[in-house]
C-alpha positions in Angstrom: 0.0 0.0 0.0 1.4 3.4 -0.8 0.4 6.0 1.4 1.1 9.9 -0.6 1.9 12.8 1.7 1.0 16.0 0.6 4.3 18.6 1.1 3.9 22.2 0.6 4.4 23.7 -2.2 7.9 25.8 -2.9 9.3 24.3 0.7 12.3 21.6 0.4 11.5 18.5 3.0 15.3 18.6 3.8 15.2 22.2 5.6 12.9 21.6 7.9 14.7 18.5 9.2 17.9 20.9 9.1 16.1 23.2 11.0 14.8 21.2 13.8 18.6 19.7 14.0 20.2 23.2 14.8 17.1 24.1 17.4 17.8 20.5 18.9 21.3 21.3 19.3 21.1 25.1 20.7 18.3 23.5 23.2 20.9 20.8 24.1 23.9 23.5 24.4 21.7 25.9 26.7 20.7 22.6 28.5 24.1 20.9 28.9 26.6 24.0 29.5 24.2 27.1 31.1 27.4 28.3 32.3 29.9 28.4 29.5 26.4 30.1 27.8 26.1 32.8 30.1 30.5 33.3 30.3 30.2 33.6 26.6 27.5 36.4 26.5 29.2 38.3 29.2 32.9 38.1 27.3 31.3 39.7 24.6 29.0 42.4 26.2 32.5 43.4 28.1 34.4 43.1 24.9 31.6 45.6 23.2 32.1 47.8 26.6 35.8 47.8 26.3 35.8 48.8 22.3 33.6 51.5 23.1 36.0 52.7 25.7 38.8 52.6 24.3 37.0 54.6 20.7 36.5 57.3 23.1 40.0 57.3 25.1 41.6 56.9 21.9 39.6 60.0 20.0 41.3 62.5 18.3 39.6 65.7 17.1 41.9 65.3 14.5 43.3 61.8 13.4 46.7 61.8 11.4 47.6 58.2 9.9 51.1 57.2 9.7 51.0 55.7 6.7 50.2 58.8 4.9 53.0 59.8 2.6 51.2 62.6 0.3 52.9 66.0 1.4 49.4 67.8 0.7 47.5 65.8 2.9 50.0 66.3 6.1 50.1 69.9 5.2 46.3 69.7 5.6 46.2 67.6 8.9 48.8 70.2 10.6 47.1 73.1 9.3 43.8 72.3 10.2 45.1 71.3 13.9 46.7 74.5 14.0 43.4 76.2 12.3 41.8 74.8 14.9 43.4 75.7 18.0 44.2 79.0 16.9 40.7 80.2 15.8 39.1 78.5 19.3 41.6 80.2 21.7 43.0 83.5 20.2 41.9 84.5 16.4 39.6 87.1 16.0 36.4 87.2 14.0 37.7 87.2 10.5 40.8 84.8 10.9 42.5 83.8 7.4 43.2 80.2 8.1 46.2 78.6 7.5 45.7 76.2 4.9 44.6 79.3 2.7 47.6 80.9 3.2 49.4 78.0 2.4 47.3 76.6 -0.7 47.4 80.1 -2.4 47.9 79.7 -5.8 51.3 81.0 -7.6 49.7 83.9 -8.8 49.0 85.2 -6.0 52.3 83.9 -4.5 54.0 86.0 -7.1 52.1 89.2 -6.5 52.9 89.0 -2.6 56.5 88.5 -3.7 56.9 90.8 -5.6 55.1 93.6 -3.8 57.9 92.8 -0.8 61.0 93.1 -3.2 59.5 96.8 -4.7 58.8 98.0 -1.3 62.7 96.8 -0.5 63.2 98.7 -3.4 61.6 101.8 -2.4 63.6 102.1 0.9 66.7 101.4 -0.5 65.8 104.2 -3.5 65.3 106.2 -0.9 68.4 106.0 1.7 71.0 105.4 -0.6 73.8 108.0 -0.5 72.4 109.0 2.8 74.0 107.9 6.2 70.1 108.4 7.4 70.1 104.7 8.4 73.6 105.3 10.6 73.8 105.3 14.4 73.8 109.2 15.0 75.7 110.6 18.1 73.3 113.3 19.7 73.9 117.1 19.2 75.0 118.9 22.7 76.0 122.4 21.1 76.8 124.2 18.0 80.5 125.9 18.2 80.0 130.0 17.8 81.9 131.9 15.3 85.7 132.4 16.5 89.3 133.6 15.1 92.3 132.7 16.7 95.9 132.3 15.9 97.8 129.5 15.5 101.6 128.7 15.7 102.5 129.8 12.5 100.5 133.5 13.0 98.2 132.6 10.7 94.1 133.2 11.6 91.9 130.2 12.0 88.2 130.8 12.1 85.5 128.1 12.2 85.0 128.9 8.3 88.1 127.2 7.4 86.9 123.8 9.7 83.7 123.7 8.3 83.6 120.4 7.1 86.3 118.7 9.1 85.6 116.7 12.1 88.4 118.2 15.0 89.3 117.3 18.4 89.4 120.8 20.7 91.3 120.8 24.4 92.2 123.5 26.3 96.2 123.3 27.9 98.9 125.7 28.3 102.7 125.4 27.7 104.0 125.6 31.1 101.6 123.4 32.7 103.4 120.4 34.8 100.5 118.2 35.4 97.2 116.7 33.2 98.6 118.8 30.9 101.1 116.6 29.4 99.8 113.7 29.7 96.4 114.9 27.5 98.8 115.9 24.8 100.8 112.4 25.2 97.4 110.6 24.5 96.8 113.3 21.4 99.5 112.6 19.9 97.9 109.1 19.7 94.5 110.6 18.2 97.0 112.7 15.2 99.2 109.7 14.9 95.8 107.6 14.1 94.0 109.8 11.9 97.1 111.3 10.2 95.8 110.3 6.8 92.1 111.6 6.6 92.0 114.5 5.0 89.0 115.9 7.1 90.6 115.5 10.6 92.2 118.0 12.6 92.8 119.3 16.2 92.3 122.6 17.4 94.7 122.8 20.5 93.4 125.9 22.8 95.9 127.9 25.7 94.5 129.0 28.6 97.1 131.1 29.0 97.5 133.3 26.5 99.4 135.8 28.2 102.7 133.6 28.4 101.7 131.2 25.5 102.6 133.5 22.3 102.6 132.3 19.0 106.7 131.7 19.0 105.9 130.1 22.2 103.3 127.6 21.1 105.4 126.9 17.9 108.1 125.9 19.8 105.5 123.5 22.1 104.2 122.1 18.3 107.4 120.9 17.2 108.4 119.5 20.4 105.3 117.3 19.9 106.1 116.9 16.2 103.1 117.9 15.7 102.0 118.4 11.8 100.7 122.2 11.2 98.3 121.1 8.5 96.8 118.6 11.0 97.3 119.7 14.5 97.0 123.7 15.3 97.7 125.4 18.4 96.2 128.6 18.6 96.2 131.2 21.0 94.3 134.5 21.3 92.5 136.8 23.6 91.8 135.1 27.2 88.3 136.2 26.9 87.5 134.7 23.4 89.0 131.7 24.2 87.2 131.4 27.5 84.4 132.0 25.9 84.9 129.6 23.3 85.8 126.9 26.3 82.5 127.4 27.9 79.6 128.8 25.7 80.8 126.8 22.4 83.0 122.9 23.6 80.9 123.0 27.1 84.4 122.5 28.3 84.1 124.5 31.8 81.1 125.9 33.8 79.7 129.2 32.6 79.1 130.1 35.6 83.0 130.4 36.7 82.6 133.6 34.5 80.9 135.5 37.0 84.7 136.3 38.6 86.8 139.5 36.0 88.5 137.5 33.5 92.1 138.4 34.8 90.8 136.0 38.1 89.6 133.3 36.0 91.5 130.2 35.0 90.4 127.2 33.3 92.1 123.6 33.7 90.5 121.3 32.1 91.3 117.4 30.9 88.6 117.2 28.9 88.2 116.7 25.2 85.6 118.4 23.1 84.6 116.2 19.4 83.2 118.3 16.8 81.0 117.2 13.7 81.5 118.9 9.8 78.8 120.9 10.8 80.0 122.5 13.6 77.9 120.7 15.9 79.5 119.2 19.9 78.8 115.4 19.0 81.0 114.3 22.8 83.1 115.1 25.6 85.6 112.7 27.0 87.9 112.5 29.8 91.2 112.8 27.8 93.2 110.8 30.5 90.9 107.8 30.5 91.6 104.7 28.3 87.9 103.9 28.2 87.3 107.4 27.5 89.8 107.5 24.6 88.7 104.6 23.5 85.3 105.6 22.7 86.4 109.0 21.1 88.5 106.9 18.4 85.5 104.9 17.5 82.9 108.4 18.0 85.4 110.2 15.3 85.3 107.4 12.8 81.6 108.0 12.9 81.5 111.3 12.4 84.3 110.8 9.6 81.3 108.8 7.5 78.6 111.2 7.7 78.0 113.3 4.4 78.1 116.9 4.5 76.9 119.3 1.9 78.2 122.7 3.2 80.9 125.3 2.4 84.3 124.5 2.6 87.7 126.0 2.8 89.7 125.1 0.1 93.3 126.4 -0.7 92.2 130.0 1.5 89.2 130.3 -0.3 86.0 129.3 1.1 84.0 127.7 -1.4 80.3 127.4 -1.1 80.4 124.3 -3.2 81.3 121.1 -1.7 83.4 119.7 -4.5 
């Protein structure tokens, strides 16, 4: 006898018998080992804990993979980090970031460049053959008109310095004490500066009623002391008094309140004058510091320009060629 079971349609009769085998063995499983089931379940709900801690320990607000090579990409990760901070704890409203700075394209690259070498340009038009852009030593005084004499009786006015930096001291010949030694050290200063052409030394008695012109000729040559370079000039006590005070700010003016036959001035100081007739220092002409600093003070003043009249060959020229 066959007996004809009816199957439905579109279902294969192996699945089913599949299907109860898995249920069968999951049933036995939960039934056999309820332990190992419920170890298992909570590995892996403290494995999903873990990951998820971790994720957030292990955030970055900005990630950076070490396995990127591209130049342009690390240039974008470093300025966005820097972006970043910058625009949340100092930029202003308005920031440029960075990454547009640096991805600006080379025409724009060019323009910047070239708008810093024209305004290099510009300044350099515009200081060249100037000594604007030089330290500067400060004015103290301008030197007042004068005329003295000097060891050859010839007259020396400030016309025929103009343009010359000098050294001016105040000594006299018979003197037995600073005196000798601030000549001693200015023979150093000629010595030195022997060969520039706009240096001199204007060498001032303070006792011209003794110091004579033969007289201070006599003290010039014992210092072998070059006419054309070192003058000594004598005069009338009050002019040159008055030229120690009111001009080189050499002595007090107020010693000049005594009658000029009571007044004496020793001095061992030294007075550096400009081209322009200007006081530029004053230095203790028996100290090595002091000296020191007028040797590098005079070749300063030796670079400056000057535009002004000159005396050339006794003839004071207005033009400065």
């Amino acid at each position: 006898m066959v007996f004809l079971v009816a199957m439905p349609q579109g279902r294969d009769p192996n699945t089913k018998g599949k299907s109860q085998q898995q249920q069968f063995k999951k049933g036995v499983v939960n039934q056999v080992h309820p332990k190992k089931r419920q170890a298992a379940d909570e590995q892996r709900h403290q494995g999903t804990m873990d990951g998820a801690g971790n994720r957030c320990r292990n955030t970055q607000p900005f990630p950076i993979d070490s396995k990127i090579h591209s130049r342009r990409q690390r240039y974008f990760i470093c300025n966005s980090v820097a972006k970043d901070s910058i625009e949340r704890w100092f930029a202003p409203k308005g920031f440029v970031p960075l990454q547009s700075i640096c991805y600006m394209s080379k025409k724009l690259w060019f323009y910047l460049i070239f708008f810093v070498f024209l305004l290099g340009f510009f300044y350099l038009a515009l200081f060249w053959g100037t000594d604007l852009w030089r330290k500067k030593l400060p004015t103290l005084n301008d030197v007042k008109p004068f005329a003295f004499i000097s060891q050859n009786g010839d007259t020396i006015t400030h016309e025929q310095v103009a343009g010359k930096v000098y050294v001016a001291e105040f000594f006299f010949t018979t003197c037995k004490g600073i005196c000798p030694k601030m000549n001693h050290n200015m023979v150093g200063i000629a010595e030195t500066f022997k060969d520039e052409s706009d240096f001199v030394i204007l060498s001032h008695t303070v006792n011209p009623e003794t110091d004579s012109v033969p007289r201070m000729k006599r003290y010039a040559d014992s210092l072998q002391a070059d006419p054309k370079k070192w003058l000594f000039l004598t005069g009338s006590k009050k002019d040159l008094y008055e030229a120690a005070r009111r001009s080189y700010l050499l002595d007090d003016p107020n010693n000049s309140v005594q009658k000029i036959e009571e007044q004496f001035i020793h001095t061992q100081f030294f007075a550096l004058v400009d081209k322009k007739g200007g006081v530029r220092g004053i230095y203790d002409g028996l100290e090595k510091k002091e000296l020191d600093k007028l040797y590098q003070d005079i070749r300063l003043l030796l670079k400056e320009t000057y535009n002004g009249p000159r005396f050339v060959n006794g003839i004071f020229q207005t033009s400065p060629n």
